[in-house]
C-alpha positions as CSV (number, residue, x, y, z in Angstrom):
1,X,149.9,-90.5,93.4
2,X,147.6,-93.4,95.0
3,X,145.2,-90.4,96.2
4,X,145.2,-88.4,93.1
5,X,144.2,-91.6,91.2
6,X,141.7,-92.1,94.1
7,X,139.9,-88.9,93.6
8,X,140.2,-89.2,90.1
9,X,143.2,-86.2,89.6
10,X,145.0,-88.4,88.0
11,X,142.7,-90.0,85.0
12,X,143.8,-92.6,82.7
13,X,145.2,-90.2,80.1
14,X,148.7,-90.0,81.6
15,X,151.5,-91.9,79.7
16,X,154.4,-93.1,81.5
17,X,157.4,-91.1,79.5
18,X,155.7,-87.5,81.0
19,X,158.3,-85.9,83.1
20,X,156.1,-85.2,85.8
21,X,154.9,-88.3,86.2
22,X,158.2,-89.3,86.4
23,X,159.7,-87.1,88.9
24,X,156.5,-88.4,90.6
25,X,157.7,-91.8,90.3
26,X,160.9,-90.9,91.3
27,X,159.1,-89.3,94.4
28,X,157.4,-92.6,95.3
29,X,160.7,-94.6,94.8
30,X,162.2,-92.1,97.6
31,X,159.4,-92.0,100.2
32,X,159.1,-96.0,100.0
33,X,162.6,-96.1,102.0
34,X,160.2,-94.2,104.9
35,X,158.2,-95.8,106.8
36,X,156.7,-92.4,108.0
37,X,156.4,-90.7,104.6
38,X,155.4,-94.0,102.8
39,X,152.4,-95.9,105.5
40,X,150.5,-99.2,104.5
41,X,147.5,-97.2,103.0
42,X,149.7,-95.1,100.7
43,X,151.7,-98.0,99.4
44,X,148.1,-99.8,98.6
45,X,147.1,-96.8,96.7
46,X,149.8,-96.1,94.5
47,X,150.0,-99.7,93.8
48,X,146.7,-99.6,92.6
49,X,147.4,-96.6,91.0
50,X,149.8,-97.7,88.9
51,X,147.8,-101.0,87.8
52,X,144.4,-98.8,86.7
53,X,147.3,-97.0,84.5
54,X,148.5,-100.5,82.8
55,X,145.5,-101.6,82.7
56,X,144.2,-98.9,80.9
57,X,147.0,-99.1,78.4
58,X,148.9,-96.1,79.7
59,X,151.7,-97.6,81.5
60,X,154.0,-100.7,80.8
61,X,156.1,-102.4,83.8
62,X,159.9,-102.8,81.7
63,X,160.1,-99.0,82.0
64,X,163.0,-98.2,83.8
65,X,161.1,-95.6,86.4
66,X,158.1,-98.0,86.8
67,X,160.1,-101.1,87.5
68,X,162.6,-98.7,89.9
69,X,159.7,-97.5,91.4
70,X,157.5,-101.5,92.0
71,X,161.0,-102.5,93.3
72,X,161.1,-99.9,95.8
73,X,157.2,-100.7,96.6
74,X,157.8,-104.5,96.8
75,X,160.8,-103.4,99.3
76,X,157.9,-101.8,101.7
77,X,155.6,-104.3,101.8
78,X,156.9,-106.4,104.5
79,X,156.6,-103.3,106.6
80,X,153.6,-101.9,105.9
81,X,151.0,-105.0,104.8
82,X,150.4,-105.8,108.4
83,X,148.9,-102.4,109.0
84,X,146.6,-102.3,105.8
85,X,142.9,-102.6,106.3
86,X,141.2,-105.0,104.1
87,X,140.7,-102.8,100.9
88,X,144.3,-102.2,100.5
89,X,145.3,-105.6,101.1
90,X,142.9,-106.3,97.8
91,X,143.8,-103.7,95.9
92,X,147.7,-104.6,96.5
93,X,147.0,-108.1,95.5
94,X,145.1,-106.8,92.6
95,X,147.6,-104.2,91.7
96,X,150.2,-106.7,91.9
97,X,148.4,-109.3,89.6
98,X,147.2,-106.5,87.2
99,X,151.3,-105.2,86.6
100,X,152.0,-109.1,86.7
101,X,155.0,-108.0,89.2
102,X,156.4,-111.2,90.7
103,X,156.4,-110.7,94.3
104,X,160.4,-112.3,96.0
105,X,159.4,-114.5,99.1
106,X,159.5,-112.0,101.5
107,X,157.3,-109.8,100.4
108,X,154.4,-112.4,99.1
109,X,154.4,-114.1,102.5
110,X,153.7,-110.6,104.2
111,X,150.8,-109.8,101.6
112,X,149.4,-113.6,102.2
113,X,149.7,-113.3,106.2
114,X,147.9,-110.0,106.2
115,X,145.0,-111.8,103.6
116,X,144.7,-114.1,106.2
117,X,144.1,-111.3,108.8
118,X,141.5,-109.6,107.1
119,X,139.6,-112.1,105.1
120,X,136.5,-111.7,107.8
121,X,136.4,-107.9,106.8
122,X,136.8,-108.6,103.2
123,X,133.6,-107.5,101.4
124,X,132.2,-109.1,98.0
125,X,134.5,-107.0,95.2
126,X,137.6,-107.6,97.6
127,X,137.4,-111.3,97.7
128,X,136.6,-111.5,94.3
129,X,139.9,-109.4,93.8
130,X,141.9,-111.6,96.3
131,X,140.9,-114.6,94.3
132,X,141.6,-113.6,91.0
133,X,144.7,-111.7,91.8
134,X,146.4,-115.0,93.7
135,X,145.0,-116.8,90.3
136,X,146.7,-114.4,87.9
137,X,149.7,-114.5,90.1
138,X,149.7,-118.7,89.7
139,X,150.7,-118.7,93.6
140,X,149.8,-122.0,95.1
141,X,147.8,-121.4,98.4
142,X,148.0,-123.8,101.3
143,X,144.8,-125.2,103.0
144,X,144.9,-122.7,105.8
145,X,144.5,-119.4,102.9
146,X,141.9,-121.7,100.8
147,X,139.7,-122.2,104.3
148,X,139.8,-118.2,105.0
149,X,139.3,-117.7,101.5
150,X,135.9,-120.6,101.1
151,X,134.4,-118.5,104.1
152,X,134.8,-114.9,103.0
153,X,133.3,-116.7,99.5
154,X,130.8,-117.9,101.8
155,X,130.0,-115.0,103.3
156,X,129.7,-112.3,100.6
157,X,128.5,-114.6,98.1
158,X,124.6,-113.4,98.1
159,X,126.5,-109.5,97.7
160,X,128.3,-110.2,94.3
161,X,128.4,-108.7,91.0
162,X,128.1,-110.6,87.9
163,X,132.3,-109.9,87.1
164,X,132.5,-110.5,91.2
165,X,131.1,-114.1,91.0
166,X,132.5,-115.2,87.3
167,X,136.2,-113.7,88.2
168,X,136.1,-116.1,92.1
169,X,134.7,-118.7,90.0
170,X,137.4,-118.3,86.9
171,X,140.4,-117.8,90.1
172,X,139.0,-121.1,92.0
173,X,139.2,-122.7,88.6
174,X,142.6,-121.6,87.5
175,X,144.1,-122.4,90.9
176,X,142.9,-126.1,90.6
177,X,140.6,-125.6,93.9
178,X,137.1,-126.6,93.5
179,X,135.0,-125.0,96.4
180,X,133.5,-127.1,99.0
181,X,130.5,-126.6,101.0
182,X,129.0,-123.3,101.7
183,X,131.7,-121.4,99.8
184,X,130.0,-123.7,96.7
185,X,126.5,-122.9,97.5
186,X,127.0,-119.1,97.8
187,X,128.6,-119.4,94.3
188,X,125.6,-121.4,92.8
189,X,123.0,-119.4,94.4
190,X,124.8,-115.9,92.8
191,X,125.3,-117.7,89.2
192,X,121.6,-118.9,89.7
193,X,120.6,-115.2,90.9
194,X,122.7,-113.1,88.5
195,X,122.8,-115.2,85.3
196,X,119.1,-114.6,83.6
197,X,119.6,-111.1,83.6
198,X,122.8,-109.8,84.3
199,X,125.6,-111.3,83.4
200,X,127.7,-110.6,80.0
201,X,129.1,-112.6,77.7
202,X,132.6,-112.0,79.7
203,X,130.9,-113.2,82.7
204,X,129.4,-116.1,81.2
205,X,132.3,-117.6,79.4
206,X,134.2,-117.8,82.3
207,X,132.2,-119.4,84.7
208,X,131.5,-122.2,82.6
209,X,134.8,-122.8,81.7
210,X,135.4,-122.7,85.6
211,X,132.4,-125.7,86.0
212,X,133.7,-127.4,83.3
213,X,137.5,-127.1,84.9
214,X,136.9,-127.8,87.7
215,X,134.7,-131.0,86.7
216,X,131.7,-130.1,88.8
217,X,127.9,-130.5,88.1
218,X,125.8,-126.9,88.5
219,X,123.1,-127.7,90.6
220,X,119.4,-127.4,88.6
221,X,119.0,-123.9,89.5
222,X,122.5,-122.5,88.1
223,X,121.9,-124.6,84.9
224,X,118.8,-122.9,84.3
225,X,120.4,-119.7,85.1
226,X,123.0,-120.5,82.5
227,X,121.1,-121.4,80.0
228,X,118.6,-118.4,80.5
229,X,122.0,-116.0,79.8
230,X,123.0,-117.8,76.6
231,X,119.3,-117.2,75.6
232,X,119.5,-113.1,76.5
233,X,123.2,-113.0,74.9
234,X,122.7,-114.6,71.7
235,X,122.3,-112.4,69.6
236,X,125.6,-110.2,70.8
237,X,127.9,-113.4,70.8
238,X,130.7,-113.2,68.9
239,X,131.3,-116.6,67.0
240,X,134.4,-117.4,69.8
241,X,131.7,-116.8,72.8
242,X,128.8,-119.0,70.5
243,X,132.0,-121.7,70.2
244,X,133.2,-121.5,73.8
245,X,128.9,-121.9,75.1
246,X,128.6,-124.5,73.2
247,X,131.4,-126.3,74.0
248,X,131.1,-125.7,77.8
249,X,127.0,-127.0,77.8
250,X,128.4,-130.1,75.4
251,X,131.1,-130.8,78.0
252,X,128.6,-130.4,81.0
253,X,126.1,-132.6,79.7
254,X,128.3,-135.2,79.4
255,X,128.4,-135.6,83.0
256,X,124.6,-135.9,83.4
257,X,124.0,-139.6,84.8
């Protein structure tokens, strides 16, 4: 399934009550009880696989052969997380997020160990899907994740896409965790380098809710960037994302000295 959806056999198209992609369920439900027919790679991509599916509005979770079949995945994950390479381990906290499946202890401390153990390999869309996956999850990260997690940030800032730095920024916010140091200046410097030209109204909504959340002051250069967007998106806004701008740049200014 997860290499079907991979290289696009499987497209978006496919509702869950098919027979075949029930038996296929079924399939996957069976295989995740083998450690040799079900490895860490394949249990990342059907995970993902099942998430593009719901959230393309093709698939719902309280359907009997989904939940059997995310039970049976959730089962495997202690097992096969330590062996995933960084890409699965985001797409399995995405995936996870994205069905809004509640991971039991066991199997959330294996998926948090192993983001631990890659976060040095994680490139810009994975920590960007780390973040906002542990957000949408509401999982309350100890200072040992949040310090892996502030120097992948760091790291991959300068690479991000408008979505990439607006959905770390939105995660940071949601989690309560405002980011300190270099993990904050690779944020600014993306919002200051992506803002005038590239970022969507999506984009720009939530990453000043996130500065405004997390009660922090953009530095000059982000402000201007800001600002520059609302100018470029103006005349698209919707009368919610003209509401939300202006009450995010009234809530900023009120911290000005």
């Amino acid at each position: 399934m997860g290499k079907l959806c991979a290289a696009g056999g499987v497209d978006g198209d496919v509702p869950a009550e098919e027979d075949s992609f029930r038996r296929l369920l079924a399939v996957a439900q069976d295989m995740a009880g083998n450690s040799d027919w079900l490895g860490a790679q394949a249990v990342a991509n059907i995970t993902h696989a099942l998430a593009s599916m719901c959230a393309a509005g093709n698939l719902v979770t309280d359907d009997d052969n989904v939940h059997a079949a995310l039970t049976a995945l959730e089962a495997r994950l202690p097992g096969a997380a330590p062996y995933m390479v960084s890409q699965g381990v985001a797409n399995t906290v995405w995936g996870m997020a994205t069905l809004q499946w509640e991971l039991g202890a066991e199997a959330s401390d294996a998926l948090e160990a192993a983001v631990k153990r890659v976060c040095r390999d994680l490139n810009a869309q994975e920590v960007s899907n780390v973040v906002w996956g542990y957000a949408t999850l509401g999982w309350d990260l100890e200072p040992q994740m949040w310090g892996a997690l502030e120097a992948a940030t760091a790291r991959v800032g300068q690479d991000m896409s408008p979505q990439a730095v607006s959905n770390v920024l939105w995660g940071y916010a949601t989690l309560g965790h405002a980011p300190g140091g270099e993990a904050r200046m690779a944020l600014e410097a993306a919002v200051a380098r992506l803002g005038p030209a590239h970022m969507n109204s999506q984009d720009l909504a939530n990453t000043m809710w996130a500065y405004v959340t997390l009660e922090i002051e953009p530095l000059q250069d982000t402000r201007a960037a800001l600002e520059a967007a609302v100018v470029r998106l103006g005349a698209r806004m919707t009368a919610q994302d003209v509401a939300n701008a202006v009450w995010a740049f009234s809530m900023l200014l009120h911290r000005v000295p």
